[in-house]
C-alpha positions, 0 to 999 in steps of 0.5 A: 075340693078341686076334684070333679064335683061328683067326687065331692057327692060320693066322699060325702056320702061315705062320711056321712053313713059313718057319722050316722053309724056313730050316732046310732052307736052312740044313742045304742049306750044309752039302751036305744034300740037304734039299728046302726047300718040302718041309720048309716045307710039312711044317712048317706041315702040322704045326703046324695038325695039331697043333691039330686033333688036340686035336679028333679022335675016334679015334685014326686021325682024329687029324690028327696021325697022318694027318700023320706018316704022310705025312711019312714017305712024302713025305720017302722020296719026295723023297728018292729023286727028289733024285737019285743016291745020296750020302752027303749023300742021308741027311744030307738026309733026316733035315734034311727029317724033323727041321724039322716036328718041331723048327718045326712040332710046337712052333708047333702047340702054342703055336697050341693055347695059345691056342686051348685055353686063351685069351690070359692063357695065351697071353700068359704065355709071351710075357712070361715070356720077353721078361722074360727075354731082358731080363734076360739081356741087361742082367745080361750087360751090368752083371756078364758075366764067365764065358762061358756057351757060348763056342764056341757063343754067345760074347756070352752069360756065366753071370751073364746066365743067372742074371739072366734065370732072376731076372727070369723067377721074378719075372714069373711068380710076379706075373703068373702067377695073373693070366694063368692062374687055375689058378697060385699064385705059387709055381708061376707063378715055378717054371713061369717059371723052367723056360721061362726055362731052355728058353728059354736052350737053345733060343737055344743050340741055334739057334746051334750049328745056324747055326754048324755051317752057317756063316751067322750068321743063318738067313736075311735075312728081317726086315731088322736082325733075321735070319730067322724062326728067329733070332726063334723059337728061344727058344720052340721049346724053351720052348713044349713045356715051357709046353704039358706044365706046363699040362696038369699044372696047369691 
């Protein structure tokens, strides 16, 4: 975090290729013809973009744009040169397009946190959702009863919910003028609770997709811990959230 923000920009975009790897591995087990290197390089591509763009002059200088653009021909391409046509040729395609969106676009936002706004904002959203995650974890342990999305993440319960969006107002209405200036504790705990909330659904959503795929982590990558998307999910839903809130805000 305290390193030169260009350094944030490059972590990020290594993070990012290997989430988007995982991803197409991961729709690859369910017959999705979805060309891994493509969709890591994508992904990556993506969010580096996304921090460029804040610079660009005109609208078909934006990085971004260029991008886009070139992932839609590149993923064609790819497609087309996978082989004959199958009905998992579409399901391939549309698991290749939908990584850099889903990896890359928020990874380049939290990069451009960082680079735009500087490491109290940074850090912010790092501890509004580990608080978070602390608190669904110990409520879930002392009061979980109701099951908050059984077929999907069976060890979460509705009080663990409750108990990290409680822990997460509190951190962010302490620590959010601190961190950020342009926040008052009203709007440090409600920005706080609306990540938290993300946060809790982007955890499901990564769920169901290693369900639906059948593994029970996204890779073997960090031993003990899965891989790089079980360590992630929560802030690619949280992040665009936190990156819109300060452009209201701040």
């Amino acid at each position: 975090m305290y390193l030169p923000a260009g350094a944030t920009v490059g972590l990020t975009a290594i993070i990012a290729g290997l989430a988007g790897v995982e991803f197409a591995a991961m729709a690859g087990r369910l017959g999705a013809r979805a060309p891994t290197l493509f969709a890591g390089a994508a992904s990556a591509a993506m969010a580096v973009a996304f921090v460029l763009n804040e610079h660009a002059a005109t609208a078909w200088s934006h990085p971004l744009v260029l991008v886009l653009l070139a992932g839609v021909v590149a993923t064609a391409a790819t497609s087309l040169a996978s082989g004959p046509p199958k009905s998992t040729t579409f399901l391939g395609a549309a698991a290749a397009g939908f990584a850099p969106l889903y990896v890359g676009v928020p990874l380049g936002a939290l990069a451009s946190i960082r680079v735009e706004r500087g490491i109290g904002a940074f850090v912010l959203l790092f501890v509004v959702l580990t608080v978070s995650d602390s608190g669904q974890y110990y409520s879930g342990r002392l009061f979980g009863k109701r099951k908050l999305a059984p077929t999907v993440s069976p060890a979460k319960t509705v009080e663990g919910a409750i108990g990290g969006l409680l822990a997460a107002i509190a951190a962010g209405a302490i620590l959010g003028p601190r961190l950020v200036p342009a926040l008052t504790p009203v709007l440090g705990g409600a920005a706080a609770l609306l990540l938290s909330a993300a946060g809790i659904v982007g955890d499901l959503f990564e769920s169901l997709l290693k369900r639906s795929a059948g593994v029970k982590d996204s890779s073997a990558l960090i031993p003990g811990h899965g891989g790089v998307l079980d360590r992630i999910d929560s802030y690619l839903l949280a992040t665009p959230v936190y990156f819109i809130l300060l452009r209201l805000v701040a």
